[in-house]
N, C-alpha and C positions, 0 to 999 in steps of 0.2 A: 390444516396449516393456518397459522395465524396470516390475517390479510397485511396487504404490504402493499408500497407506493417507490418507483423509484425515479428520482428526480434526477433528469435527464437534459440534454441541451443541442442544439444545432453545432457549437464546438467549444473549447476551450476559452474560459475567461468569463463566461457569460452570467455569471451568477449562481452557479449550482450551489456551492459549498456555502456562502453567503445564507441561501433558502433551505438547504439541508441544517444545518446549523440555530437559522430562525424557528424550523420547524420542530426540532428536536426540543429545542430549549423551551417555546412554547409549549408543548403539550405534555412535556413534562410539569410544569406547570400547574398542568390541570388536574395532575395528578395522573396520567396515565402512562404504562409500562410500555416505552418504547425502543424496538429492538434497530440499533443502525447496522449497518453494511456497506462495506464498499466496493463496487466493481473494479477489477483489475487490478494491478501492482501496486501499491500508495500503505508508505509507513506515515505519513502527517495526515492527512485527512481522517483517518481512522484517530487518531488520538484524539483531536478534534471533537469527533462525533460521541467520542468517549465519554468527555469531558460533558459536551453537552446533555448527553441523555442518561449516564449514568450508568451504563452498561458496556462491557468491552464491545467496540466495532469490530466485525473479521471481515475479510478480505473472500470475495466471491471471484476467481477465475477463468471464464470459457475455455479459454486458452489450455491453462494447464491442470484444469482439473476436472476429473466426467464429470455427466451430468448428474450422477448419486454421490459424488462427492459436495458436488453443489445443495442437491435436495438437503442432504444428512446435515449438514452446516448451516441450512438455512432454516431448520426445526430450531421451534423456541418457543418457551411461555413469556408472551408477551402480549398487551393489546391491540400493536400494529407494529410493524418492521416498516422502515425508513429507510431507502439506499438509495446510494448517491453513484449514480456513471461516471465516466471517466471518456474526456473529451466529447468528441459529438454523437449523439445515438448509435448512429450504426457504424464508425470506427473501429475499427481491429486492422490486422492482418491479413495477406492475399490468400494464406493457406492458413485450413484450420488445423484447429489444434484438436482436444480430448472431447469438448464440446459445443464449438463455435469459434470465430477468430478474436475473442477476445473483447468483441464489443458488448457495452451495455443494453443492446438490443438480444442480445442472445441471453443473458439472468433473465431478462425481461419476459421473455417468450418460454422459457425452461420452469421460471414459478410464476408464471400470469399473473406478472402485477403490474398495473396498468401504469403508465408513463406520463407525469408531468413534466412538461416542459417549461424550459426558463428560457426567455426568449429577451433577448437585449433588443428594445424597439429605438434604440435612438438612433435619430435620421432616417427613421419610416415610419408610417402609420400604416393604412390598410392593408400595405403589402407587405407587412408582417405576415397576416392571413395566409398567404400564398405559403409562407415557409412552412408554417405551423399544419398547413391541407397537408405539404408534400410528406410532411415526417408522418403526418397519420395514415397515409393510404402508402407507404415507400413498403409497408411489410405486413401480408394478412394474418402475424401470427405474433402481432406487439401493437397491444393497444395504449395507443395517447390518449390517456383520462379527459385533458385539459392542458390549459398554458397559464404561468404564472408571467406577465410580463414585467420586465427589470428596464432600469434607467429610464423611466417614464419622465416625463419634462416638466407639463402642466396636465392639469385637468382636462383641456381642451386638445391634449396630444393623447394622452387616457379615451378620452371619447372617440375619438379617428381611430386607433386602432383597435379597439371594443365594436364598433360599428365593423370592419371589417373580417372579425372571427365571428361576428354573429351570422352573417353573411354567408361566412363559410362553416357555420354549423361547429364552431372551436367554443367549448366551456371555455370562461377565465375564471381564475380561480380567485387573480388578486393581483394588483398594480404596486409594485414596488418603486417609487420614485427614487432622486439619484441621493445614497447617502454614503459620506466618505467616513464617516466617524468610525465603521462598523468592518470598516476594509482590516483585511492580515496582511501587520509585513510580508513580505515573499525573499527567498534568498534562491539560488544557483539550481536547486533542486525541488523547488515547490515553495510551499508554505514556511516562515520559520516554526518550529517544533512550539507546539504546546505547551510544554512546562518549561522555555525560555517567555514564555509571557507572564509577566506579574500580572497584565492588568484582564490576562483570560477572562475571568468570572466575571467583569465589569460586560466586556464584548458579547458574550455570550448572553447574559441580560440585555441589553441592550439589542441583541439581532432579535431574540425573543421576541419582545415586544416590538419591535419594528414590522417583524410578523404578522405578530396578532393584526397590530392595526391595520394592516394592508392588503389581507389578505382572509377566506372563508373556511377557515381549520374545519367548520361543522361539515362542507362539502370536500373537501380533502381528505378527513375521515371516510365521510363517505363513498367516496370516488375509490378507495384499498379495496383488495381482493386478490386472490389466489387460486391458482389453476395449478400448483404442484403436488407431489405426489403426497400423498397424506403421514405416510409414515415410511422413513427409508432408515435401515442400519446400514452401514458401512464399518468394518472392521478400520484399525487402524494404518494406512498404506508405507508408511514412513516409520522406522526404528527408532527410539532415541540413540542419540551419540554413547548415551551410557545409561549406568543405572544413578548415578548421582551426577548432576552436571556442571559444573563451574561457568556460570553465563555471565559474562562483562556486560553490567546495564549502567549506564547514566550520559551524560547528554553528550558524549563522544560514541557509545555504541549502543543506540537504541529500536535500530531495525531488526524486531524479528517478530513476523505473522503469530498471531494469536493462537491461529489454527495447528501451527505446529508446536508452541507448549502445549496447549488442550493434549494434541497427539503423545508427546512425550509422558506426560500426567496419565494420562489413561494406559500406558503401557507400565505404569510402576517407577515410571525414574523419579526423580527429586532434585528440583532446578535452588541453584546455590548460589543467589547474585554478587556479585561483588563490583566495586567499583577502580578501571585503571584512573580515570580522574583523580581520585582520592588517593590513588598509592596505594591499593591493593593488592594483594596476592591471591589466585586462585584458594577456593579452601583445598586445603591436601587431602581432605578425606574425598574428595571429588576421583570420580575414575574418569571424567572425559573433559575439557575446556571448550568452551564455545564462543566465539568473539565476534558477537555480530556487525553489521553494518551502522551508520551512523555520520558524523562528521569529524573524523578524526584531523581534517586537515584544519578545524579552525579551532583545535584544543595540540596542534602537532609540539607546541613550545613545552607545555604543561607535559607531555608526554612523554616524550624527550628526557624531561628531568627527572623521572618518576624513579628508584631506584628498587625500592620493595615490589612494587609490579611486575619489572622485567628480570629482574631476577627470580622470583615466584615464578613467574610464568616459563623462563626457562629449566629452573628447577625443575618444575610440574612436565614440563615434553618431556624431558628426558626418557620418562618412563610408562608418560602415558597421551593418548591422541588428546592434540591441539586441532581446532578448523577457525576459522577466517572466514564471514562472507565482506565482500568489497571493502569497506574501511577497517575490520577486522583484518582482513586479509593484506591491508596495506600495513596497518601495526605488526604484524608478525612479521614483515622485509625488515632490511637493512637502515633504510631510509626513508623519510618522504621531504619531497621541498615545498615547500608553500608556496602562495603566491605572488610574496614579495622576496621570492627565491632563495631564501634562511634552508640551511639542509638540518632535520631533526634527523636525530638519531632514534629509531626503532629499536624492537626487540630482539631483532636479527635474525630469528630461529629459521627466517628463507631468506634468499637473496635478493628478494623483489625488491628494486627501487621503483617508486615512483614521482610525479612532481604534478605540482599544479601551476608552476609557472608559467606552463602553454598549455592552456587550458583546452580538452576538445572531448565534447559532448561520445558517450558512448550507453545507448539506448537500444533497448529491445528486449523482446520473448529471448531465450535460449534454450536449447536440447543438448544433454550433456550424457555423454556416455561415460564413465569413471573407468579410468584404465588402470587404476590402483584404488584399495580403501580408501573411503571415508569412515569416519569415526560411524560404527553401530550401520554401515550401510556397503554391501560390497561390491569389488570391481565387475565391471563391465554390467552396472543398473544404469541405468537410463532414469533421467531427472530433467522435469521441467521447473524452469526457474526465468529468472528476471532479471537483467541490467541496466543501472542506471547511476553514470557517474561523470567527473569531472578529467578525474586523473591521466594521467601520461605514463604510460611504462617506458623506462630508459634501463630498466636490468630486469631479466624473469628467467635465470639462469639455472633452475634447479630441476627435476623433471615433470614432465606435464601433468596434471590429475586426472586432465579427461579431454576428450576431445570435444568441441564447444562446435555445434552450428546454431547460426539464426533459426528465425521464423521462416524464411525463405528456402534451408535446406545449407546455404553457403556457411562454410567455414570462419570463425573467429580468433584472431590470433590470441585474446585471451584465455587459454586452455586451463590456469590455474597454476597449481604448483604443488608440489610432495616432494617430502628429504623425512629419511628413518633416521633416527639418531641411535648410537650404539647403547644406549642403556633399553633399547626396544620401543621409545616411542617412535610417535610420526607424526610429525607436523605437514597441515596442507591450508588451502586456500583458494578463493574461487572470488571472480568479481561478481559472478551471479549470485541472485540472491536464490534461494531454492525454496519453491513451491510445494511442488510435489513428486510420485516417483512415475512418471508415464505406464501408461496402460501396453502399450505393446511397441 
């Protein structure tokens, strides 16, 4: 297995993506193949890392996918794989999932690759040391390579806490002082999107080289390595929705796992993009439509007016499956209201109203059991998947898709939506994003 490094943190905020991002783009650089990854649910960060190294990022799951789903994904010809955690090391879930609860400590321990950490030192020195001991000895089966320390002040705050990993037997790998220039807007949901930045390629050089200089890529290099399995096949677990597929991509609907086109692709389908931004209509040669997730509440005006799209696309249910995940899924209601409470008109083909006028956070793993089809996928499979949105439902009147619990086991009132329409299609919809299809 090619050697890999996954750059990790004590929690959110702390610089991961920043260093993930320096490191990509440096070593690219140098000329060498390097493969990103990201732990956990995250459509922006992977585009990011894309962007950076040249290579699609995929998304690595404890949660919701085995541990050979993991291995199989994680095979690459590459010189080093680069992955990036998701909040603080050992974060997840109270109950596990297919392989772990989801924290970046479990990829960690699954392909033994060792763990740098990013460690924000401002307003401590020495006893940083302390934090950086506790993440290395917290698990005998995830090793901390090193620490990359972030927000360093002076040189003289560099020294204090360098003296205190030495102390406690912590490699540094490299001192990143404080730089705003190199910072990513953020909106509601993470990161703003990748290809809404012109000045991407500028940042991405720039993190680069802020890298380099601050940091020892020859011992970074060196510190990668792999304890996973050497060679895994895995069949593919998930059907495509069809054999040709009608996918809305453009900066309204850009949420969909990498891992699942690969999946689709290797089963014989043929993905057929089109854009509702632009006024498009499904191709009609297409036997299935797919409307990923994205931000459709802050294109809802442009939407609205589009009339080639929702006609196309009503046209196209008629006769053949439509699916929706979460802002997909909001496109196909009736309505949505934004958050200067303007009501856009949708496509209609479900009754789901939503709004973002009263805005309230709806996060988490999901276990869905389908109580009717999905496109290419049948009732009563069981799917793990991912939520993570803004919206409000004020109408979900049509009937349920599936029955939805958390991580926890408890019940979620968003179940989804399905309605047959009399020319034989069927239109559905789900706020979750879907992962994959559960092992038992």
């Amino acid at each position: 297995m090619t050697p890999g490094l996954i750059i990790s943190a004590p929690a959110s905020g702390t610089g991961k993506t920043t260093l993930t991002l320096g490191l990509l783009a440096a070593l690219r650089v140098r000329g060498m193949q390097v493969q990103p990854f990201k732990s956990g649910p995250d459509y922006i960060d992977p585009a990011f890392h894309t962007a950076a190294a040249g290579r699609a990022s995929v998304n690595l799951d404890a949660w919701a996918m085995t541990a050979e789903q993991i291995a199989a994904l994680a095979q690459t010809q590459a010189d080093l794989v680069v992955a990036e955690g998701s909040m603080g090391l050992f974060d997840g879930v109270a109950r596990p999932g297919e392989a772990g609860i989801g924290a970046s400590a479990d990829i960690a321990a699954l392909m033994g690759w060792p763990v740098v950490l990013v460690l924000d030192v401002s307003g401590q020195a020495q006893s940083a040391a302390a934090v950086a001991h506790g993440f290395a000895t917290m698990c005998p089966g995830v090793t901390v390579a090193g620490v990359v320390l972030n927000k360093v002040a002076s040189p003289r705050h560099d020294a204090l806490v360098r003296d205190g990993m030495a102390r406690a037997g912590i490699t540094v790998f490299g001192s990143l002082p404080r730089k705003t220039e190199i910072a990513l807007p953020e909106r509601h949901l993470g990161l703003v999107q990748a290809e809404e930045l012109p000045r991407l390629q500028s940042i991405l050089e720039q993190a680069g080289a802020f890298v380099t200089a601050h940091c020892d890529l020859d011992a970074l290099i060196a510190a990668a390595a792999s304890g996973g399995p050497e060679t895994v096949s895995v069949p593919p677990v998930l059907p495509p929705p069809g054999q040709r597929i009608a996918l809305a991509r453009d900066a309204a609907f850009s949420f969909v796992y990498p891992h699942l086109i690969t999946e689709w692709r290797a089963q014989g389908a043929t993905i057929l993009p089109f854009s509702p931004l632009a006024d498009e209509a499904p191709d009609p040669s297409a036997d299935a439509c797919w409307l990923p997730g994205g931000y459709p509440e802050l294109h809802a005006g442009r939407l609205g007016c589009t009339q080639n799209f929702r006609a196309g696309l009503r046209d196209f249910a008629q006769t053949r499956p439509v699916h929706g995940e979460c802002g997909g899924y909001m496109a196909l209601g009736t309505g949505l209201i934004a958050a200067d409470g303007t009501r856009h008109e949708m496509a209609g083909l479900l009754g789901l109203e939503t709004s973002f006028a009263k805005r309230r956070m709806h996060l988490g793993y999901r276990l869905a059991t389908l109580a009717t089809p999905m496109p290419g996928i049948a009732a009563s499979t069981r799917l793990r998947g991912h939520e993570f949105h803004y919206a409000t439902i004020l109408s979900q009147p049509d009937a349920p898709l599936a029955e939805v619990l958390d991580a926890t086991g408890a019940p979620v009132p968003e179940t989804g939506s399905t309605r047959s329409l009399p020319g034989g299609g069927r239109v559905s919809g789900t706020f979750f994003h879907m992962i994959a299809k559960a092992s038992a």
